[in-house]
N, C-alpha and C positions, 0 to 999 in steps of 0.2 A: 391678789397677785398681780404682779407688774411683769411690763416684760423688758426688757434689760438692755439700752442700745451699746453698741461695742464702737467704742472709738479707738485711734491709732494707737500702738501702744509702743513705750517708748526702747529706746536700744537698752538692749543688756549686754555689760562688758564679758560675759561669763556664757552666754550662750548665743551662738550665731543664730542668722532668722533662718526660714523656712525658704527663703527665696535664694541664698545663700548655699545651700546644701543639694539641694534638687536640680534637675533641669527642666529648665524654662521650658521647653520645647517640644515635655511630655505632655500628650492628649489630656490628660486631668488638667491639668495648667492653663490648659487653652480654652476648656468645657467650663473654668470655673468664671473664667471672664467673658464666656458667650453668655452668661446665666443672669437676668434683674435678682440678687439675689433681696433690693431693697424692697421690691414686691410682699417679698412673704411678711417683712416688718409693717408694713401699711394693712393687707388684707388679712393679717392673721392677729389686728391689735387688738381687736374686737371680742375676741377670746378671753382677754385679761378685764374686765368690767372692773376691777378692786384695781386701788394703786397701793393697797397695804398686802405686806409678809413679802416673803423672802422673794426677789427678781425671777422670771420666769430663766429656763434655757434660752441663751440666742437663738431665733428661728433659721437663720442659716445654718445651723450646726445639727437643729434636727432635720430639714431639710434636703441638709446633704448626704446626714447618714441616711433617710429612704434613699435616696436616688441613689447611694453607692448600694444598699441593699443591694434593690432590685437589678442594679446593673451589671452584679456579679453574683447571682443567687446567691445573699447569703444569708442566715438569720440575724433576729434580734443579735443573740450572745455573739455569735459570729462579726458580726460589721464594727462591733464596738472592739473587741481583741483585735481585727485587723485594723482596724484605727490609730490604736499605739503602737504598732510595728510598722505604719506605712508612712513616710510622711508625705505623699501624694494625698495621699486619704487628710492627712490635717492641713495640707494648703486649701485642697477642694471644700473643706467645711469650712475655713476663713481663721484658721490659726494662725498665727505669727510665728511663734516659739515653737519647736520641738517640743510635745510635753510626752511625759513619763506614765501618765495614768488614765486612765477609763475618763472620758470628760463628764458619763452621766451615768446610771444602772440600765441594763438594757430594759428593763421595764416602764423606761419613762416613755420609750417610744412605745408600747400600749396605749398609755394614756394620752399622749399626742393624737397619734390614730384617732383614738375615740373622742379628743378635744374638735380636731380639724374638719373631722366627717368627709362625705364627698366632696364638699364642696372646696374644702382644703385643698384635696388632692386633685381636682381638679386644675386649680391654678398650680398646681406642681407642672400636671399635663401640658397647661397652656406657654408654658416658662422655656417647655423642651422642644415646642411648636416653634418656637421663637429662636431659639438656638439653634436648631437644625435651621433655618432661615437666614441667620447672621454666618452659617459656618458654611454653607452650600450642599448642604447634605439633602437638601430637599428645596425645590423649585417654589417659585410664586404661584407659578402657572399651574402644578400640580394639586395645587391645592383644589381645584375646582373638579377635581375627576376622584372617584373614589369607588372603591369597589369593598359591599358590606357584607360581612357574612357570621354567623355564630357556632360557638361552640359551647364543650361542658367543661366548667370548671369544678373540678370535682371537690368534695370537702375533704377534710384528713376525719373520717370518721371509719372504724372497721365495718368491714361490708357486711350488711344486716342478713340477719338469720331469724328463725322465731327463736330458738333458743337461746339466743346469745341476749336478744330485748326481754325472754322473758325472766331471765336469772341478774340480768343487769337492775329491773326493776326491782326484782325481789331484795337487792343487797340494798338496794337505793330504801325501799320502804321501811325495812329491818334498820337501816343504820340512822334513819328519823327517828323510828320509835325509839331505839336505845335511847339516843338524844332526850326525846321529848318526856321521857319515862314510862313510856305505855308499856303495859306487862301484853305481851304477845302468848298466846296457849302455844303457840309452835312457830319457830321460826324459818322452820325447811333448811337448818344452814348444814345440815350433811345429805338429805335427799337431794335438795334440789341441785346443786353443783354436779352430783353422779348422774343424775337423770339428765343432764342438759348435755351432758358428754354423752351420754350411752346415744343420746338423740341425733348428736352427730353422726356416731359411727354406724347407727343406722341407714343415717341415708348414704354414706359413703358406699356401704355395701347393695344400696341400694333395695331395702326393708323399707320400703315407702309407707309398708303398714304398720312392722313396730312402730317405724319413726313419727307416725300422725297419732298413736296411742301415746307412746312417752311424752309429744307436744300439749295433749290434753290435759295429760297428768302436770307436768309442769305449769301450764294456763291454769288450771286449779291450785296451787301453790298458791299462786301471785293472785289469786281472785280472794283465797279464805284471809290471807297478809292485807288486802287492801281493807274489805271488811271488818276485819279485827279493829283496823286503826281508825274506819271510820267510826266505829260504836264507842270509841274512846276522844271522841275526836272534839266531844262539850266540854271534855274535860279541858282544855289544852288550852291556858291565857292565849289573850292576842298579844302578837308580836312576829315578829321577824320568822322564827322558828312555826308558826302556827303559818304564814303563810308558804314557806317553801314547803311546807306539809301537806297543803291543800294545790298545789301547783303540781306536787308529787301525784297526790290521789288523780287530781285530774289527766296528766301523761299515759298513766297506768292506766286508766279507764278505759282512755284512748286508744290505746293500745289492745287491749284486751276485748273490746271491743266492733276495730276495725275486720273488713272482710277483705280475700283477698284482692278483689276489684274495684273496690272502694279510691276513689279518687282521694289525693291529699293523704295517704297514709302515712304513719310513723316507721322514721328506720335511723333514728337514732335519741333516745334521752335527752341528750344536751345539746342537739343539733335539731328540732323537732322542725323547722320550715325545710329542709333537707328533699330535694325533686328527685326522683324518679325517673333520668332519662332516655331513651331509645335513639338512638345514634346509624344504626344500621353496621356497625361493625364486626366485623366476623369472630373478632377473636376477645370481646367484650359486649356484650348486648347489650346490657345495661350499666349505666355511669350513676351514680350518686349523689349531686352537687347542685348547680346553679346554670343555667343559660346566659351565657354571655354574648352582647355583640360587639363586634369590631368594625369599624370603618378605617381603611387604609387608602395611600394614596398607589394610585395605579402605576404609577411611576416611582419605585424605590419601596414601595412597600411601606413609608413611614403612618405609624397610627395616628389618626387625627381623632379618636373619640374610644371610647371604651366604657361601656355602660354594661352593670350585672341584671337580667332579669327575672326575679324570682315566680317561680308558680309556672316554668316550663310554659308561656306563651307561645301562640304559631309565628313563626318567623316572621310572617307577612304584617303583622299587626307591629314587632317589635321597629320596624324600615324609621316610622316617622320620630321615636324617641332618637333612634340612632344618630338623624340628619339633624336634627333636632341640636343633639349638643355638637353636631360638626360646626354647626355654627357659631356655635353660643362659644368654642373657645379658640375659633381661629376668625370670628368676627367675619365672615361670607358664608351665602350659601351654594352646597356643590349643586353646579350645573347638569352634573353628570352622574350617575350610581350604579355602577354594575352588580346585578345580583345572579344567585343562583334562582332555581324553579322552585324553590320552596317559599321564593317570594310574591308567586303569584296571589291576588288579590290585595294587593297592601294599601291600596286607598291616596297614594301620595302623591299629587298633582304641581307640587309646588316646583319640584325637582324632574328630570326628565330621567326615567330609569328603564333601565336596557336587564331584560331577564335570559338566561342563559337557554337556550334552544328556539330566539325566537329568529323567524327567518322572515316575516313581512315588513319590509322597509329598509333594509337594514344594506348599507355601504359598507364599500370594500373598509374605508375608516374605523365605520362602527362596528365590522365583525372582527378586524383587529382588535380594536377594544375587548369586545364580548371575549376574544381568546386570553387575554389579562386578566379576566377574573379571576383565573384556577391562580393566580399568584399568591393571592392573600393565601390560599392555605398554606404551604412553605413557611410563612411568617405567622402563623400562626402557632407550628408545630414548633419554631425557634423561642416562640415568648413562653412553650411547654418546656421545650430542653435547655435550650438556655438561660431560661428565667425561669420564673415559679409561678406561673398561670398553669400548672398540671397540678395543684391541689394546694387549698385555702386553708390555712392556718387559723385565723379568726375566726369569729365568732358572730353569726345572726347573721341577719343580714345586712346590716349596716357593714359588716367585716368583708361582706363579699364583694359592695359595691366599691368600699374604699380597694380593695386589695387588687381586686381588676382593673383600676386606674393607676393605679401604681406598678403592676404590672406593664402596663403600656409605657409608662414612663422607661421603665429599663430598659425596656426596646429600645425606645428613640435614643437613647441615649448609648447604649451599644452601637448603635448606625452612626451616630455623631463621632466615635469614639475612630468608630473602624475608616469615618471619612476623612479624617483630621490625620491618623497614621499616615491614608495614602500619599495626604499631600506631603507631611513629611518627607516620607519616601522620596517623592517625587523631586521635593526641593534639593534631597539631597543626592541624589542620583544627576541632578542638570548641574548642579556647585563643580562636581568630581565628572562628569562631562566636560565643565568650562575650563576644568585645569589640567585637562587631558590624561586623567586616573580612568581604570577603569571602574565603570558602576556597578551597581549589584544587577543581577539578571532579572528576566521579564518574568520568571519563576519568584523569585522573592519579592519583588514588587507589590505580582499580584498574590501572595503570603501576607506581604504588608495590609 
């Protein structure tokens, strides 16, 4: 597979262009020429190793739709329908034409995702460091000051129960054998469903003791199902089917055999690296998902770095991957790192890091500073509501890493978005000044 360069293309008497119909002057228009969109064609060539079969998608086209994804929470199916109805949306991916149809299935961006990896999306990151730079949405000088701190990005997985893991495995094992032909003595497919229910409404009522009796009874279900299918399990050619069989046995196992204290537990089937986090929040204790950190700049709040880390790590340890890629994609390293107290002991010498409650040394300057830190959360809470960093769609972990970079991307790119309006504004509020109209008020301004 090739990947496909797109040159000018020529007038059509029968359809006007894209530049023709829109206005110039809208923030997408402006975003799409702050952007190297030839980068992605250079670093992303490497991908296509074959120059035979059908031309890859133009990389700016997928490109663009991530970054209009995440700049407008919207999905796969979602970003590609809005596509054809918007034509801001086909200037900003590099159409010419107005077109009428879906340019690709929204499935291709799965396989993008999982072609580009982190590191794809990383130069996505790096693209909107550079645009926020070309547009004045974020300083030169800011870059050297950054304040890091993490959060949980939780997974789209139902919130684990034993009951819910141990009827899920049972349907998972039952629907192998079917498959595989193995004759099962009993399949539990009318007991175990009414026992995993009754085991709810046990503990709803608060029968802590029915409820750990009907848990046994069910973990016995799923214990006699796994056995069954291992004693048939010489029978079973190798192939394809024979290992999702034994990947099954082994989940189950897992499962069935973890305690409740047991570090690394299971609490989802198809999500199995899935953390366990403690957050300290009153009205959630525990989150489900992935550790993420964020490095922002202290000034504007733009992300300069967005890395997922799996296996719930102590903060203090995560400090030096974080600076780590602040460098690696803005090509300096920060001077400066405000953290919270959860980064005490981090080991990081290279950078000078200011921890929140420290008072020996510390200038009227630097305690200014240390009061900036609590900003990153705000902008944190924004890339949950107004973006999709409040629960991960994808899959493994490779899904989380990519999807937390791209996440950050939506940010910067909403902040570019909302800086470009102002000036707008601005320009057009001094035009209708100079002509002695009245201008819009310092109310819609700052709306703009």
């Amino acid at each position: 597979m090739k990947a496909r360069p797109r040159g000018p293309e020529q007038d059509d008497l029968l359809r006007p262009r894209l530049t023709d119909m829109i206005d110039m002057r809208h923030e997408l228009v402006k975003l799409a020429a702050l952007i190297d969109w030839e980068c992605f064609d250079r670093e992303w060539a490497g991908l296509f190793p074959s120059d035979k079969g059908r031309p890859a998608t133009p990389s700016r086209l997928v490109a663009g739709l991530l970054y209009l994804q995440h700049a407008f929470k919207l999905s796969d199916d979602a970003v590609v329908a809005c596509w054809v109805e918007n034509p801001y949306y086909q200037h900003f991916t590099g159409e010419t034409f107005f077109q009428h149809r879906p340019p690709i299935d929204p499935s291709s961006l799965s396989r993008w995702r999982g072609r580009i990896g982190e590191e794809g999306v990383e130069w996505m990151l790096t693209k909107t460091i550079e645009a926020g730079l070309a547009s004045g949405a974020v300083q030169e000088k800011s870059l050297e000051r950054v304040a890091v701190d993490t959060t949980v990005m939780e997974k789209n997985i139902a919130h684990p129960t034993d009951a819910r893991l141990y009827e899920r495995a049972r349907t998972k094992l039952v629907a192998l054998a079917r498959e595989a032909g193995v004759p099962l003595r009993q399949s539990y497919a009318r007991l175990a469903p009414r026992l995993a229910m009754q085991a709810g409404r046990y503990a709803h009522a608060r029968q802590f003791r029915r409820m750990r009796k009907a848990l046994r009874r069910l973990k016995g279900y799923v214990g006699r199902v796994r056995r069954n299918i291992q004693a048939w399990l010489a029978s079973i050619p190798a192939g394809p089917l024979r290992e999702r069989i034994l990947d099954a046995l082994a989940l189950t196992g897992r499962l069935l055999f973890q305690r409740p204290k047991d570090p690394g537990k299971l609490y989802a089937l198809h999500e199995p690296d899935v953390d366990c986090i403690s957050k300290g929040k009153a009205r959630q204790r525990y989150e489900f998902g992935t550790k993420v950190s964020l490095a922002a700049t202290l000034d504007g709040g733009f992300i300069l770095g967005a890395r997922s880390m799996p296996g719930n790590p102590y903060d203090g340890h995560t400090l030096a991957e974080a600076l780590e890629q602040v460098e690696i994609l803005t090509g300096r390293r920060p001077s400066l790192a405000v953290v919270d107290r959860g980064y005490r002991g981090h080991g990081v010498e290279t950078t000078r890091v200011l921890i929140s409650g420290t008072r020996r040394g510390i200038t009227p300057a630097l305690a200014k500073l240390l009061r900036r830190r609590s900003a990153i959360k705000p902008e944190i809470e924004h890339m949950k509501t107004d973006g999709r960093l409040a629960r991960c769609p994808l899959k493994g972990t490779t899904g989380d890493a990519v999807f937390a970079v791209l996440c950050a991307c939506g940010h910067n790119l909403r902040k570019i978005l909302a800086h470009l309006r102002a000036l707008l504004a601005l320009l057009v509020a001094a035009l209708l000044t100079a002509l002695g109209r009245p201008g819009p008020s310092h109310s819609a301004l700052a709306a703009a």
